[in-house]
mmCIF file of the C-alpha atoms, coordinates in Angstrom:
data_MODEL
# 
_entry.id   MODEL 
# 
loop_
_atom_site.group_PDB 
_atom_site.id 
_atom_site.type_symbol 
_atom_site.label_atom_id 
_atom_site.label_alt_id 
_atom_site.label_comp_id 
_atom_site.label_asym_id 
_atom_site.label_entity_id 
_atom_site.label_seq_id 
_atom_site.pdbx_PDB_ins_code 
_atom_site.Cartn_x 
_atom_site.Cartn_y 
_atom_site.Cartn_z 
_atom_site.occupancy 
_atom_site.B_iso_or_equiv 
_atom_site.pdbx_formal_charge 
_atom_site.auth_seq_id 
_atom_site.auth_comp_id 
_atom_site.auth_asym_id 
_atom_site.auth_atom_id 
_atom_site.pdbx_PDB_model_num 
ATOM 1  C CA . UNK A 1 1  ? -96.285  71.116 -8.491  1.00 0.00 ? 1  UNK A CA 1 
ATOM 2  C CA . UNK A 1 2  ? -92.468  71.141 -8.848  1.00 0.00 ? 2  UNK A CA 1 
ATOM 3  C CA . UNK A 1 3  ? -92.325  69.864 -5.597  1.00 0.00 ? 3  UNK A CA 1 
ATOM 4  C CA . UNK A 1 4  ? -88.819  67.067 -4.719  1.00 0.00 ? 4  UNK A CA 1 
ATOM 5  C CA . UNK A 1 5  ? -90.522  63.357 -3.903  1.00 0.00 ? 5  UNK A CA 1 
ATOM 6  C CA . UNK A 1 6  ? -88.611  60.049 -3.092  1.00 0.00 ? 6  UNK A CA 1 
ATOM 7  C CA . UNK A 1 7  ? -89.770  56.834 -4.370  1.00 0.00 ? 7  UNK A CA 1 
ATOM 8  C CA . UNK A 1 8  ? -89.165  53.739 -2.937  1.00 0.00 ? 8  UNK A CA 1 
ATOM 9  C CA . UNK A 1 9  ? -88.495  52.047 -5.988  1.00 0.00 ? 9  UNK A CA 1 
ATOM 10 C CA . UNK A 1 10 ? -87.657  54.905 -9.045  1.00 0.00 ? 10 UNK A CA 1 
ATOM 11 C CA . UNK A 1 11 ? -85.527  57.148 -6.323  1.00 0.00 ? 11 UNK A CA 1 
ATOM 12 C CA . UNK A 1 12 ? -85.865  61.459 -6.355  1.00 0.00 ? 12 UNK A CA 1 
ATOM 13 C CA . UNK A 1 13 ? -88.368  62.611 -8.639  1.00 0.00 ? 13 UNK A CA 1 
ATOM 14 C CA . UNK A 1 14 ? -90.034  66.234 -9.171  1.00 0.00 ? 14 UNK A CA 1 
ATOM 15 C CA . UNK A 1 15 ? -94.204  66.108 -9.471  1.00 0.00 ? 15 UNK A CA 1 
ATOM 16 C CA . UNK A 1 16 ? -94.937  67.703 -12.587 1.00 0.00 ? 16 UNK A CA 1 
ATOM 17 C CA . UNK A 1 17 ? -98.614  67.715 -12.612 1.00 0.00 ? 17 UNK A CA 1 
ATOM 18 C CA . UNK A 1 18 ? -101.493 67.563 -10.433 1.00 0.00 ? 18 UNK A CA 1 
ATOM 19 C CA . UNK A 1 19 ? -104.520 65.285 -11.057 1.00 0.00 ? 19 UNK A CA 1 
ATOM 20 C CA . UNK A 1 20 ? -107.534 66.923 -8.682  1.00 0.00 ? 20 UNK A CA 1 
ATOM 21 C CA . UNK A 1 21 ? -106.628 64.876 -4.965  1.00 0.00 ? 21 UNK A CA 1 
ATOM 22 C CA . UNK A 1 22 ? -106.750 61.214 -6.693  1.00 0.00 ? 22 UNK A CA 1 
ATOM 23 C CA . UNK A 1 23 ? -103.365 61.835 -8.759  1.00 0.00 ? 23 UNK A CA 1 
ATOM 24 C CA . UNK A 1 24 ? -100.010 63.084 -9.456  1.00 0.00 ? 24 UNK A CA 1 
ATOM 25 C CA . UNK A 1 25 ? -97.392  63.014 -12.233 1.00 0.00 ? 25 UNK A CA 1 
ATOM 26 C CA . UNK A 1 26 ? -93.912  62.841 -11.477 1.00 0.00 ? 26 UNK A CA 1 
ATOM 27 C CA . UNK A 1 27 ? -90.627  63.475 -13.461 1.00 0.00 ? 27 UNK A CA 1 
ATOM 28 C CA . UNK A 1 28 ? -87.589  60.520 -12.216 1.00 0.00 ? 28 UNK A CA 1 
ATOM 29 C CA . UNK A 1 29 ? -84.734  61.782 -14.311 1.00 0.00 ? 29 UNK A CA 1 
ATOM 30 C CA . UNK A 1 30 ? -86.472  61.639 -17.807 1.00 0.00 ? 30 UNK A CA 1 
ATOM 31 C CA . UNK A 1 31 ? -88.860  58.640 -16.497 1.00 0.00 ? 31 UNK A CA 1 
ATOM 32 C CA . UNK A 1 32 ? -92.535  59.202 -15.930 1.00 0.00 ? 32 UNK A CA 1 
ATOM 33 C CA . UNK A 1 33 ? -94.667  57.633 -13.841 1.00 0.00 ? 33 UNK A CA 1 
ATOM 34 C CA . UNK A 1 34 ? -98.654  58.608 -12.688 1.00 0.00 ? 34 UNK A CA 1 
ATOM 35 C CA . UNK A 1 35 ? -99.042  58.100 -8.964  1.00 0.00 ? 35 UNK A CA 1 
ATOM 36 C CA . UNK A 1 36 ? -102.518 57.189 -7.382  1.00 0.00 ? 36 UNK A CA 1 
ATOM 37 C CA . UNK A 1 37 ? -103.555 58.112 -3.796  1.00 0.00 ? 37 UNK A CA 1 
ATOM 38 C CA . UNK A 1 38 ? -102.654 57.158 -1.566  1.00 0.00 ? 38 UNK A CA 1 
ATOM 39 C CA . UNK A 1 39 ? -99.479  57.989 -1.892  1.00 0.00 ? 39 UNK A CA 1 
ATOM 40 C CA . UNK A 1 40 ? -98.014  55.661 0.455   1.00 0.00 ? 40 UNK A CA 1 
ATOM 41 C CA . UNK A 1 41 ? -94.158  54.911 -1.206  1.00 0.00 ? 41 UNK A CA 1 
ATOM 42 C CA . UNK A 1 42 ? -94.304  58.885 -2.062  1.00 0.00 ? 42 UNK A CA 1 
ATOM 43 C CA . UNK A 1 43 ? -92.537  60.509 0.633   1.00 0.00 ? 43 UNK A CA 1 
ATOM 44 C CA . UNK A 1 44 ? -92.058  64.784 0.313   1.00 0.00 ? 44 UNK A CA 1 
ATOM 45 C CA . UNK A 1 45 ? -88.625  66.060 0.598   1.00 0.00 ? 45 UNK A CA 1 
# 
């Protein structure tokens, strides 16, 4: 968690919650989205 992520389509984003391995929340300025695996237009920064 808290951890910077680019998205191919919503841009820089911050994960804000963790889901067991299958999911991830993440914070694009004030827009939330939930992010299956895999995480293939997720990339870490």
């Amino acid at each position: 968690m808290g951890d910077r992520v680019s998205h191919d389509q919503y841009g820089l984003g911050r994960i804000i919650g963790v889901e067991g391995e299958d999911a991830v929340l993440i914070d694009f300025a004030g827009q939330q989205g939930r992010f299956l695996s895999p995480f293939s237009k997720l990339s870490k920064l």
